[in-house]
LOZAMAR-273362 format. One record per atom (N, C-alpha, C): residue in three letters; atom name; x, y, z. Coordinates in pm, whole numbers, padded with zeros to 5 digits, always signed. Layout:
BEGIN
 resn name      x      y      z
  ALA   CA      X      Y      Z
...
END
This chain:
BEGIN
 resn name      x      y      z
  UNK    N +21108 -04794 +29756
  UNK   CA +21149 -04675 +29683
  UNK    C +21041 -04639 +29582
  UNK    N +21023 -04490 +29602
  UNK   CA +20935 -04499 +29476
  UNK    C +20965 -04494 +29335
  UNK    N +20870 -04502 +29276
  UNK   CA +20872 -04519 +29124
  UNK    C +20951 -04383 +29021
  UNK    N +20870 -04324 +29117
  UNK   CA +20899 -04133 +29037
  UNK    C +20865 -04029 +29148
  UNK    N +20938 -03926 +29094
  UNK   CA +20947 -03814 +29189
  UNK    C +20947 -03705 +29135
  UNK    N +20900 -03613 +29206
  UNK   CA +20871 -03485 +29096
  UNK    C +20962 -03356 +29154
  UNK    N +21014 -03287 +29083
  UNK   CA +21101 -03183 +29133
  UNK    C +20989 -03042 +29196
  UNK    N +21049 -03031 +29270
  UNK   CA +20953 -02903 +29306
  UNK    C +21037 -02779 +29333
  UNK    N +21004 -02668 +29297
  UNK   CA +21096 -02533 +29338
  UNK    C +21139 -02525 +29489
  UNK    N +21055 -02534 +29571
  UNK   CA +21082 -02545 +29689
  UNK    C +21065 -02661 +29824
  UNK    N +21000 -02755 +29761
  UNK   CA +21021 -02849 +29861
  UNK    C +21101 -02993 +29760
  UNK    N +21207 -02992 +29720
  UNK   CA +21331 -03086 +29686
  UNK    C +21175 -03180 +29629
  UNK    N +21246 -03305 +29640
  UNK   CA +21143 -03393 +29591
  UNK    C +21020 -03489 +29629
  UNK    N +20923 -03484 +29576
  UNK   CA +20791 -03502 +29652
  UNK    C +20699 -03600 +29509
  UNK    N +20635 -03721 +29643
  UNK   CA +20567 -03797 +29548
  UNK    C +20475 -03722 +29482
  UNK    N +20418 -03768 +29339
  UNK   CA +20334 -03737 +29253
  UNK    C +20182 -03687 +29282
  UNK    N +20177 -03770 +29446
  UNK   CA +20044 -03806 +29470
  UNK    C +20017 -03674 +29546
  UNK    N +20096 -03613 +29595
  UNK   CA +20131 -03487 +29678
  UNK    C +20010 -03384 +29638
  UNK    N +19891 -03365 +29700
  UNK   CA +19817 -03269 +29680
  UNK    C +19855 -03108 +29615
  UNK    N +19856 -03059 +29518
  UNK   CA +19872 -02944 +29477
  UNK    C +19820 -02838 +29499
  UNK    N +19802 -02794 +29627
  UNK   CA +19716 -02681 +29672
  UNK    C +19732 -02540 +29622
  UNK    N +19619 -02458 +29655
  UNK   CA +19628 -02321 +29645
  UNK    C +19785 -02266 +29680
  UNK    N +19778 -02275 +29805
  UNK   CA +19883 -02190 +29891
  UNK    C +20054 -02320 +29817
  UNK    N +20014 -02405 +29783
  UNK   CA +20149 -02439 +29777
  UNK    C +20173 -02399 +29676
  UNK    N +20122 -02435 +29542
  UNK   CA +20130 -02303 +29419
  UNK    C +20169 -02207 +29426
  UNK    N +20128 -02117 +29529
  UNK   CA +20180 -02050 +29549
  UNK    C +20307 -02000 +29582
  UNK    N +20326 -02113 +29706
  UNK   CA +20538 -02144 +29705
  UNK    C +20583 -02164 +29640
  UNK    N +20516 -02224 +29516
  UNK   CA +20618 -02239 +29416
  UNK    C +20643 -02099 +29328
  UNK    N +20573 -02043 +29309
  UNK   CA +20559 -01915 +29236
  UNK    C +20665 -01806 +29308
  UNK    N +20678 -01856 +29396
  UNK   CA +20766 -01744 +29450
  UNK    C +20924 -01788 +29469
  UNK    N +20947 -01896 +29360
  UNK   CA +21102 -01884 +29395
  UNK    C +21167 -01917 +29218
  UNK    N +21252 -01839 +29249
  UNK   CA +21302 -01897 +29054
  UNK    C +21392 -01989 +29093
  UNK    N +21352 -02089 +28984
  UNK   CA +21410 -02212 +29009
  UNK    C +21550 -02229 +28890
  UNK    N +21653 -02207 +28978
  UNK   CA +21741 -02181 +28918
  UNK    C +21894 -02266 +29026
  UNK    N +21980 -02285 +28961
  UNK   CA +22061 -02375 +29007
  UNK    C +22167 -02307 +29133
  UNK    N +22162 -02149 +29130
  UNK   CA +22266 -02109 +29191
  UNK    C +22176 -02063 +29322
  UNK    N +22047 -02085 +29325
  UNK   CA +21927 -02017 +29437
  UNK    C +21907 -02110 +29489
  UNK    N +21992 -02075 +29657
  UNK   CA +21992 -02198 +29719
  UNK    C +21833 -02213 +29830
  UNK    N +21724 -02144 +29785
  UNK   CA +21611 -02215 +29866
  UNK    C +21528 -02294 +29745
  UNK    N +21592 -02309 +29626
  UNK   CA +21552 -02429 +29550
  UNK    C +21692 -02541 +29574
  UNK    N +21773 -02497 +29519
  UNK   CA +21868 -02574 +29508
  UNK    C +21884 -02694 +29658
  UNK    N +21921 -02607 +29786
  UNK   CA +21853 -02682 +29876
  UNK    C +21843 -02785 +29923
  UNK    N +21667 -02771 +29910
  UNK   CA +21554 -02874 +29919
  UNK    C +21575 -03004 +29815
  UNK    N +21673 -02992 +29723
  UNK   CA +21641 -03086 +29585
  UNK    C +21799 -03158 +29633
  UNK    N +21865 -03047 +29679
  UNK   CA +22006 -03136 +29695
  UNK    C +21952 -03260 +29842
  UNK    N +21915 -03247 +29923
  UNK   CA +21874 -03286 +30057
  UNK    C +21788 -03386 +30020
  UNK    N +21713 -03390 +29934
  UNK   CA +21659 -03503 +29895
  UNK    C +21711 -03570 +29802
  UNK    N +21760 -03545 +29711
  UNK   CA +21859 -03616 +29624
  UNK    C +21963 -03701 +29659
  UNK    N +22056 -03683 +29774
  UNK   CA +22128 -03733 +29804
  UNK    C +22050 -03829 +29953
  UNK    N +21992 -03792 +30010
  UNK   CA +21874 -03917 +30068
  UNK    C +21876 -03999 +29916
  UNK    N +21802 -03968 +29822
  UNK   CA +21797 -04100 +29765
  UNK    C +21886 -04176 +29678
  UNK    N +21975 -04085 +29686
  UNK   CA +22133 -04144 +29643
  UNK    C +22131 -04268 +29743
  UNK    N +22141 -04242 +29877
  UNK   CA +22222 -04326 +29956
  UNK    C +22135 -04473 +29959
  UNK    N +21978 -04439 +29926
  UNK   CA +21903 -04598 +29925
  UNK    C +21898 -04658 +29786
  UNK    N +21915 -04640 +29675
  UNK   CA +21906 -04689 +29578
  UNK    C +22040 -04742 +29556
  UNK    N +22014 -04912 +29493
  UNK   CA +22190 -04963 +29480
  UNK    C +22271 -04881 +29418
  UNK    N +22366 -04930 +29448
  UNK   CA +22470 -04863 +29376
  UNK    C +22492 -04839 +29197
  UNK    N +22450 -04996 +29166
  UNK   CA +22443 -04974 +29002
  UNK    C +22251 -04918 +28960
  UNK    N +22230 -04858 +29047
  UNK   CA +22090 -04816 +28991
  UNK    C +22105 -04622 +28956
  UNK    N +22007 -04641 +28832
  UNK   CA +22029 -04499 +28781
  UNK    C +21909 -04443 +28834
  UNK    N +21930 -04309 +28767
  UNK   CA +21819 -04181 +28802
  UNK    C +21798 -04182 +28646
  UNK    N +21663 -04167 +28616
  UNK   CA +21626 -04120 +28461
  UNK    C +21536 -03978 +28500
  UNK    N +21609 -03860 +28466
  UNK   CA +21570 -03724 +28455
  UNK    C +21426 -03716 +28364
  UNK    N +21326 -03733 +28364
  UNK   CA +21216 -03664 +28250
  UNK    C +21230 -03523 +28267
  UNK    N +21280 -03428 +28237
  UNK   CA +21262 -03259 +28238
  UNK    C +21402 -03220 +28129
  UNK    N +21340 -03120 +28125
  UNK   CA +21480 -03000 +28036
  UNK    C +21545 -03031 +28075
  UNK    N +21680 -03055 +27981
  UNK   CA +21853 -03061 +28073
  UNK    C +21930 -02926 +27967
  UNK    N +21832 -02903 +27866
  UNK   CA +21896 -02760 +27791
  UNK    C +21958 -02675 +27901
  UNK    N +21869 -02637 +28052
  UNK   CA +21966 -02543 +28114
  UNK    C +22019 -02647 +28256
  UNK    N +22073 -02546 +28311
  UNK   CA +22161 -02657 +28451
  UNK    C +22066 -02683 +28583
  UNK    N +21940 -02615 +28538
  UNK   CA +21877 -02587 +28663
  UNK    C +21836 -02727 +28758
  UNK    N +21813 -02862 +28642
  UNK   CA +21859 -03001 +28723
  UNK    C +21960 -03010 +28676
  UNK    N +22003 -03087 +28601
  UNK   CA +22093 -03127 +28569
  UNK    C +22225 -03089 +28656
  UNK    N +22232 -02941 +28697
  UNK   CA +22394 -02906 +28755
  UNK    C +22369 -02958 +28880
  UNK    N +22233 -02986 +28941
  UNK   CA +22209 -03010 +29107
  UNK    C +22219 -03169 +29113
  UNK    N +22123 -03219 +29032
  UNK   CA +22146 -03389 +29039
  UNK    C +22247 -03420 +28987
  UNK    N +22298 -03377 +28881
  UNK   CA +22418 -03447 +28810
  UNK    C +22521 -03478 +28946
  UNK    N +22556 -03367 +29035
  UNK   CA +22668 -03336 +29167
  UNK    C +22672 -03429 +29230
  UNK    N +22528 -03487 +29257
  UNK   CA +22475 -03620 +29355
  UNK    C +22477 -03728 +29282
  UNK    N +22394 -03756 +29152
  UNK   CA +22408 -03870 +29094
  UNK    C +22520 -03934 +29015
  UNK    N +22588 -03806 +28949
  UNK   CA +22717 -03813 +28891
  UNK    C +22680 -03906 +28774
  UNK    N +22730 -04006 +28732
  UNK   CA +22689 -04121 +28636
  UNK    C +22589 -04210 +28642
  UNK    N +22523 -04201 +28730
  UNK   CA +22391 -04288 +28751
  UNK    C +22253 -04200 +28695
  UNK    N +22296 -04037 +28666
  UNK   CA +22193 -03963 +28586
  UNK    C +22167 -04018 +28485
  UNK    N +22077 -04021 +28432
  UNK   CA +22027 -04049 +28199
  UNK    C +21956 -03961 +28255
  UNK    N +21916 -03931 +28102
  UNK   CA +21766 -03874 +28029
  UNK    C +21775 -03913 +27878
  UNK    N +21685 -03902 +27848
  UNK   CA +21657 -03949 +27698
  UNK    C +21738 -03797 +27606
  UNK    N +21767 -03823 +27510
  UNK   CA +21866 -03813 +27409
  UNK    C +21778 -03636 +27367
  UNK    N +21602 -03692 +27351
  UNK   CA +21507 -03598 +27275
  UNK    C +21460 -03511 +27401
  UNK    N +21517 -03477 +27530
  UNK   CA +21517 -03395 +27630
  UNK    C +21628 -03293 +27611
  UNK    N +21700 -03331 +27545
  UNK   CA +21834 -03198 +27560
  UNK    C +21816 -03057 +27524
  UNK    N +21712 -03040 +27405
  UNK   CA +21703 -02911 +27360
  UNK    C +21567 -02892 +27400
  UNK    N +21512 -02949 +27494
  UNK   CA +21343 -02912 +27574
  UNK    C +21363 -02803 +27646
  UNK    N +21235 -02747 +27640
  UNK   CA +21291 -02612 +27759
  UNK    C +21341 -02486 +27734
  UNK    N +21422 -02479 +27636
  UNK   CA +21503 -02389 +27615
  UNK    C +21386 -02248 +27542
END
């Protein structure tokens, strides 16, 4: 399993190491990443719950990003439910 994973607007979640190209920049630019837009929402639910199902059961998810709006938080929270954290000094990030 890996270590960390990075949210992406349109392709759900993808290692760190993941080349950042021109043209994929570009995919990302073209979708608002927002919780109720399901060609983000998606990709992040589909992988999320893939890694729901391999990580034990008492193992958590630690969010690093904004949870000020729902845009993770309402998608992982659904899948991870109580196995979500984030640190305390993330809540009003973002906003």
């Amino acid at each position: 399993m890996p270590g960390v994973l990075v949210i992406t607007p349109t392709r759900g979640l993808l290692l760190p190491e993941q080349p950042a190209t021109l043209d994929l920049l570009r995919e990302f630019a073209s979708v608002d990443v927002h919780a109720r837009n399901a060609r983000y929402r998606g990709p992040l639910e589909r992988d999320a719950r893939l890694l729901a199902e391999r990580i034990p059961t008492r193992g958590e998810i630690v969010l690093l990003g904004s949870v000020a709006t729902g845009k993770y938080v309402d998608v992982l929270g659904a899948v991870f439910q109580n196995r979500l954290r984030f640190p305390v000094e993330f809540v009003a990030a973002g906003t």
